[in-house]
C-alpha positions in Angstrom: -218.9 31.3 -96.3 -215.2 31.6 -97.5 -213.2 30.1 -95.1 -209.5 30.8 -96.1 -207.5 30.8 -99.0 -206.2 27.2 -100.5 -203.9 28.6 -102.9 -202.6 31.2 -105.5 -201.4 30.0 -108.9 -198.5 31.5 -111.3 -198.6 30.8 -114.6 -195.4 29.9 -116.7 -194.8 28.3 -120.7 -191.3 26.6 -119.7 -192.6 23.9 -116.9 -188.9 22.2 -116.9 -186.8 25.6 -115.9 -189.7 26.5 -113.4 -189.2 23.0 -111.7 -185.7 24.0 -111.6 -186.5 27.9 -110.1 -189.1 26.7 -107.7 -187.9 23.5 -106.5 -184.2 23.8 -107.1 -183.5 27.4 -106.6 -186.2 28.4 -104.3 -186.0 25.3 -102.2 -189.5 25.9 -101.4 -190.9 22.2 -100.1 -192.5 20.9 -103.0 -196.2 19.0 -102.9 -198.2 17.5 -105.6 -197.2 17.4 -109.3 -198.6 16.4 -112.6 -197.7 17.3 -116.0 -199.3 20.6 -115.8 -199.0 21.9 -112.3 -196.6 21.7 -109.3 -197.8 22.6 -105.9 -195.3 24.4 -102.9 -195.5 24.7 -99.7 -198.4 22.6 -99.3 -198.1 22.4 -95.2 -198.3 26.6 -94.6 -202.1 26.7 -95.5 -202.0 28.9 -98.6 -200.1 26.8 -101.1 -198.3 28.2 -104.1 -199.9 26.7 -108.0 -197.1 26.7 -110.3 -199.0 25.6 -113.8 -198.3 25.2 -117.8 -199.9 28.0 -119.4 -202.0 26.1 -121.7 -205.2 28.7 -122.3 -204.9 32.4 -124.1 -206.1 33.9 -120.8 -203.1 32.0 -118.8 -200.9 32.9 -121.4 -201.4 36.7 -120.7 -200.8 36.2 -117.3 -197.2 34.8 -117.8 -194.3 37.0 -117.1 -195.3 40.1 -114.6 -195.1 41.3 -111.3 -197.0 38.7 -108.9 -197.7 40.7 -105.7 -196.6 37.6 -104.2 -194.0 38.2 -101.3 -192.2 35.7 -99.4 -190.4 35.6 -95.9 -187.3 34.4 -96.3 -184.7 33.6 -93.2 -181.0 34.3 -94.5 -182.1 36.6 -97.7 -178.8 37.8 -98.1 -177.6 34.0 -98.6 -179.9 33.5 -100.7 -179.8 35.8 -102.9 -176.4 34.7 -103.3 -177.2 31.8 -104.1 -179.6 32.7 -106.4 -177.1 35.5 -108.1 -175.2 32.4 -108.4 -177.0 30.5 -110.5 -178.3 33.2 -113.0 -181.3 34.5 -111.3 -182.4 37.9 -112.5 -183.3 40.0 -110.0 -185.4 43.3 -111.1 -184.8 44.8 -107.8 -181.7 43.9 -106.4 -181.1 43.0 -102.2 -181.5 46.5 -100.6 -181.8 47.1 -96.9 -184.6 49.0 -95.7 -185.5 50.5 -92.3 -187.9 47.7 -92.0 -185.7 44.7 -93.0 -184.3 43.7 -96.6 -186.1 43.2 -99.5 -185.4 42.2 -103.4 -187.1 40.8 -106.2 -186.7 38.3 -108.5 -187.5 36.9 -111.6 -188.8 33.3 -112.2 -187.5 32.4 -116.2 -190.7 33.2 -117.7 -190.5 36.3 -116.6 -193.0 36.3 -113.2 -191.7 38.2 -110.5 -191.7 37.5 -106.7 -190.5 40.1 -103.2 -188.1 38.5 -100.9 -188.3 40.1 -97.6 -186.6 39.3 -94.2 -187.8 41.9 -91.2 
Protein backbone atom coordinates (compact mmCIF):
# COMPACT_ATOMS: atom_id res chain seq x y z
CA UNK A 1 0.00 0.00 0.00
CA UNK A 2 1.40 3.52 -1.13
CA UNK A 3 1.68 5.51 1.71
CA UNK A 4 2.64 9.05 0.50
CA UNK A 5 4.88 10.54 -1.89
CA UNK A 6 8.87 10.79 -0.96
CA UNK A 7 9.71 12.96 -3.73
CA UNK A 8 9.52 14.35 -7.39
CA UNK A 9 12.59 14.82 -9.43
CA UNK A 10 13.56 17.58 -12.26
CA UNK A 11 15.98 16.82 -14.50
CA UNK A 12 18.68 19.41 -15.72
CA UNK A 13 22.33 19.02 -17.97
CA UNK A 14 24.04 22.16 -16.21
CA UNK A 15 24.20 20.79 -12.37
CA UNK A 16 26.45 24.05 -11.39
CA UNK A 17 23.83 26.87 -12.58
CA UNK A 18 20.94 24.66 -11.09
CA UNK A 19 22.88 24.69 -7.62
CA UNK A 20 22.92 28.30 -8.09
CA UNK A 21 18.87 28.57 -9.20
CA UNK A 22 17.75 26.12 -6.57
CA UNK A 23 19.88 26.80 -3.73
CA UNK A 24 20.92 30.36 -4.32
CA UNK A 25 17.95 31.85 -6.06
CA UNK A 26 15.19 29.81 -4.83
CA UNK A 27 16.47 29.74 -1.26
CA UNK A 28 14.68 26.56 -1.04
CA UNK A 29 16.50 24.58 2.21
CA UNK A 30 18.73 22.34 0.71
CA UNK A 31 19.27 18.42 1.86
CA UNK A 32 21.37 15.77 0.57
CA UNK A 33 23.84 16.17 -2.41
CA UNK A 34 26.09 14.09 -4.46
CA UNK A 35 27.58 14.66 -7.73
CA UNK A 36 24.47 13.81 -9.51
CA UNK A 37 21.52 14.89 -7.47
CA UNK A 38 20.62 17.67 -4.99
CA UNK A 39 17.66 17.18 -2.65
CA UNK A 40 15.20 20.45 -1.34
CA UNK A 41 13.06 20.75 1.13
CA UNK A 42 13.76 17.61 2.68
CA UNK A 43 11.75 18.49 6.16
CA UNK A 44 8.04 19.21 4.19
CA UNK A 45 7.52 15.43 3.37
CA UNK A 46 7.53 15.52 -0.47
CA UNK A 47 11.11 16.57 -1.24
CA UNK A 48 12.13 18.10 -4.46
CA UNK A 49 15.15 15.67 -6.81
CA UNK A 50 17.09 18.00 -8.62
CA UNK A 51 19.51 15.38 -10.85
CA UNK A 52 22.25 15.45 -13.80
CA UNK A 53 20.53 14.24 -16.75
CA UNK A 54 22.76 11.41 -17.51
CA UNK A 55 20.21 8.80 -19.55
CA UNK A 56 18.46 9.64 -23.19
CA UNK A 57 15.09 9.22 -21.39
CA UNK A 58 16.27 12.08 -18.62
CA UNK A 59 17.60 13.99 -21.25
CA UNK A 60 14.07 14.35 -22.94
CA UNK A 61 12.69 15.36 -19.82
CA UNK A 62 14.97 18.44 -19.46
CA UNK A 63 13.57 21.83 -20.20
CA UNK A 64 9.54 21.86 -20.01
CA UNK A 65 6.72 22.83 -17.99
CA UNK A 66 6.92 20.87 -14.51
CA UNK A 67 3.44 21.10 -13.10
CA UNK A 68 5.28 21.75 -10.12
CA UNK A 69 3.86 24.83 -8.05
CA UNK A 70 5.23 26.28 -5.09
CA UNK A 71 3.70 28.54 -2.18
CA UNK A 72 5.71 31.22 -1.80
CA UNK A 73 5.31 34.04 1.19
CA UNK A 74 6.36 37.60 -0.28
CA UNK A 75 6.09 36.45 -4.25
CA UNK A 76 6.20 39.89 -5.27
CA UNK A 77 9.84 40.16 -3.42
CA UNK A 78 10.77 37.57 -4.87
CA UNK A 79 10.26 37.79 -8.03
CA UNK A 80 12.24 40.78 -7.73
CA UNK A 81 14.77 39.21 -6.63
CA UNK A 82 14.77 36.76 -9.02
CA UNK A 83 14.11 39.49 -12.01
CA UNK A 84 17.19 40.67 -10.47
CA UNK A 85 19.41 38.25 -11.07
CA UNK A 86 18.42 37.19 -14.61
CA UNK A 87 15.62 34.76 -14.02
CA UNK A 88 13.36 34.27 -17.02
CA UNK A 89 10.12 34.17 -16.21
CA UNK A 90 7.60 32.69 -19.03
CA UNK A 91 4.69 34.03 -17.21
CA UNK A 92 5.40 37.13 -15.53
CA UNK A 93 3.91 38.16 -11.65
CA UNK A 94 0.14 38.75 -12.41
CA UNK A 95 -2.52 39.15 -9.72
CA UNK A 96 -5.38 36.94 -9.90
CA UNK A 97 -8.77 36.90 -7.97
CA UNK A 98 -7.32 34.10 -6.07
CA UNK A 99 -3.86 35.40 -5.17
CA UNK A 100 -0.62 36.06 -7.44
CA UNK A 101 0.91 33.77 -9.51
CA UNK A 102 4.05 33.58 -12.09
CA UNK A 103 6.31 31.27 -13.57
CA UNK A 104 9.67 30.81 -14.00
CA UNK A 105 12.34 29.24 -15.73
CA UNK A 106 15.21 27.08 -14.07
CA UNK A 107 18.46 27.63 -16.78
CA UNK A 108 17.84 24.44 -18.46
CA UNK A 109 14.87 25.43 -19.38
CA UNK A 110 12.31 23.59 -16.57
CA UNK A 111 9.59 25.66 -15.56
CA UNK A 112 7.97 26.10 -12.05
CA UNK A 113 4.34 28.29 -10.74
CA UNK A 114 4.92 30.59 -7.93
CA UNK A 115 1.72 31.27 -6.21
CA UNK A 116 0.87 33.28 -3.00
CA UNK A 117 -3.12 33.09 -2.06
Amino acid sequence: MVEKMKNIVVFVRNFPEARVFYRDWLALPAGQETETMMEFLPAQGTSLGVALALHDAAQKLVGRHTGITFNVKGLDELCARLEEKGARFTEPLERTPWGKMAVVADPDGNEFALVEA
